[in-house]
C-alpha positions in Angstrom: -35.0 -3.6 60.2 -33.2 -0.9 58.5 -30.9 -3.1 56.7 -33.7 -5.4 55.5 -35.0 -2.6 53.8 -32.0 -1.4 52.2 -31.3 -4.6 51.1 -35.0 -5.4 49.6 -34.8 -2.8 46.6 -30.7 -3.9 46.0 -32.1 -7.5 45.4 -35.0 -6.6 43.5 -32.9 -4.8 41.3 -30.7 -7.3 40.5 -33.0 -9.9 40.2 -34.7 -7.8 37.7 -31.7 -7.0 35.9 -30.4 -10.3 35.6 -34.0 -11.4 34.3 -33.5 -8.7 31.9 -30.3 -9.8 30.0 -30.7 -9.1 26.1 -29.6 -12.4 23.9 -27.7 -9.8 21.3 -24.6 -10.4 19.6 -22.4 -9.4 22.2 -24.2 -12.1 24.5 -24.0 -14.6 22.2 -20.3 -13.8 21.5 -19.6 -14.0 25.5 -21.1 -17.2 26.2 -19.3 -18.7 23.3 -15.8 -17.3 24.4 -16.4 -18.9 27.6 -16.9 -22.4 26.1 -14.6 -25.5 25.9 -14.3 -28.6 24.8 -15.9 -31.6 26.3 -16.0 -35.7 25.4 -20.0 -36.8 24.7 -19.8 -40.8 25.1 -22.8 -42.8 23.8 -23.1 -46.1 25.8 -25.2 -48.3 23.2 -26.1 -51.8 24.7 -24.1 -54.9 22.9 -26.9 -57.6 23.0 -25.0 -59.1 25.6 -26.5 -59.7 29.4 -24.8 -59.8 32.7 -25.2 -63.2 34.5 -28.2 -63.2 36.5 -26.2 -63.5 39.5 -24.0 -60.6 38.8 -26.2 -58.1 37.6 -27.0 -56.5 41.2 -23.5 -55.8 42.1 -22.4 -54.8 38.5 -24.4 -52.2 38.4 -23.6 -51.1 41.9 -20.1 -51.1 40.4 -21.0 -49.2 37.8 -23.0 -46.5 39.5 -20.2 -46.3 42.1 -17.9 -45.7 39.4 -19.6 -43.2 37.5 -20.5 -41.3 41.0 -16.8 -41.4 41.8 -15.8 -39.9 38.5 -18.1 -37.2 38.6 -17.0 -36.2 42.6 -13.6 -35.8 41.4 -14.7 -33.5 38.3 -14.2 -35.8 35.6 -17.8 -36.1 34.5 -20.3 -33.6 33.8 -23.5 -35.1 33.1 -24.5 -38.9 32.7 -27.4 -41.2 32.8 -29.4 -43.7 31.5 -31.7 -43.3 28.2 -35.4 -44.2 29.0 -38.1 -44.8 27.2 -38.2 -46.4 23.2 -35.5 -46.7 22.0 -34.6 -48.4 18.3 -31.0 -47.3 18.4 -29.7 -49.8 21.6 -28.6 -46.4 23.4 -28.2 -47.4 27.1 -26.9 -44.4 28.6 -24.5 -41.1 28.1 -21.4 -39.3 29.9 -20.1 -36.3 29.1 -16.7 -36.0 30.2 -14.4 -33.2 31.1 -11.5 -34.4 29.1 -10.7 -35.1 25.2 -8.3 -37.5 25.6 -9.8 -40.6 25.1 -7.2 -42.9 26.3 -7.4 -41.0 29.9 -11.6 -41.8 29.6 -11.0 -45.3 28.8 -8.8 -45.8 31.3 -11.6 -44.3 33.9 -14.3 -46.2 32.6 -12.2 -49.3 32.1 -13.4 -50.4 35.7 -17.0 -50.3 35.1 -18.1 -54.2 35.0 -20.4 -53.5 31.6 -17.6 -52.1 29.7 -15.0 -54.7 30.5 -17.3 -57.2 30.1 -18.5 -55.9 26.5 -22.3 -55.5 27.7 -21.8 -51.8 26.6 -20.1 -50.5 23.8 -18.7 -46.6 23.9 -19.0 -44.8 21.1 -16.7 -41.3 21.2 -17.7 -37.7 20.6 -15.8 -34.3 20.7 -18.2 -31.7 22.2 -18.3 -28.1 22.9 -20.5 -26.8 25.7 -20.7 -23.3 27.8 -19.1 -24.6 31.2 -21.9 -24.1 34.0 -24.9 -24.9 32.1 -26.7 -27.0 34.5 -30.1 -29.2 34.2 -33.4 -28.2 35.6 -35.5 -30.4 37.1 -38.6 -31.1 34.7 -42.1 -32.3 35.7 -42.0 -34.2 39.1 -38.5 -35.2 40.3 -38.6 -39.4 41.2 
């Protein structure tokens, strides 16, 4: 019991401190020194459709694929783009490479892409490494 309450004010004290971080300069100038560079690939939908009979086990494929990639830290982020959407923007991945040649070769096996369903368009992007998403409103 003794512990317990030694250990109460120790995390309440770094909770609090942690919750009290100033977003100064110096901050600023941290977070940036720890960023890197990143590749932001737009998947934007060709017109094109998958044969009705294939369209099931592409997209196994292709979530298998991307699933895969991000396991074995190649991918950061991805997903599909919901909702209106004038531009033909299927879907994004944000890679942890910049050599494009290397991504194309990883998402070369994804059905949609060899199949011209999807079309990648390339980005270079610079992030802070371990920013994370938060779930938002009621998770599906």
């Amino acid at each position: 019991m003794k512990k317990i309450s030694l250990l109460i004010p120790i995390l309440f004290i770094a909770l609090f401190t942690n919750a009290q971080q100033k977003v100064d300069g110096p901050y600023i100038s941290s977070q940036i020194d720890k960023g890197a560079q990143y590749t932001l690939v737009l998947l934007t939908a060709s017109g094109g459709e998958p044969p009705k009979d294939s369209a099931m086990s592409w997209q196994a494929q292709h979530l298998q694929n991307l699933f895969q990639l991000h396991l074995e830290k190649k991918i950061s982020v991805f997903g599909p783009v919901t909702g209106a959407n004038p531009d033909n923007l299927s879907g994004i991945i944000i890679f942890n490479s910049t050599d494009q040649n290397e991504i194309k070769k990883w998402i070369s096996h994804d059905p949609f892409v060899a199949k011209g369903i999807v079309l990648l368009k390339f980005y270079q992007w610079f992030s802070i490494p371990g920013q994370q998403l938060e779930v938002v409103g009621k998770p599906r």
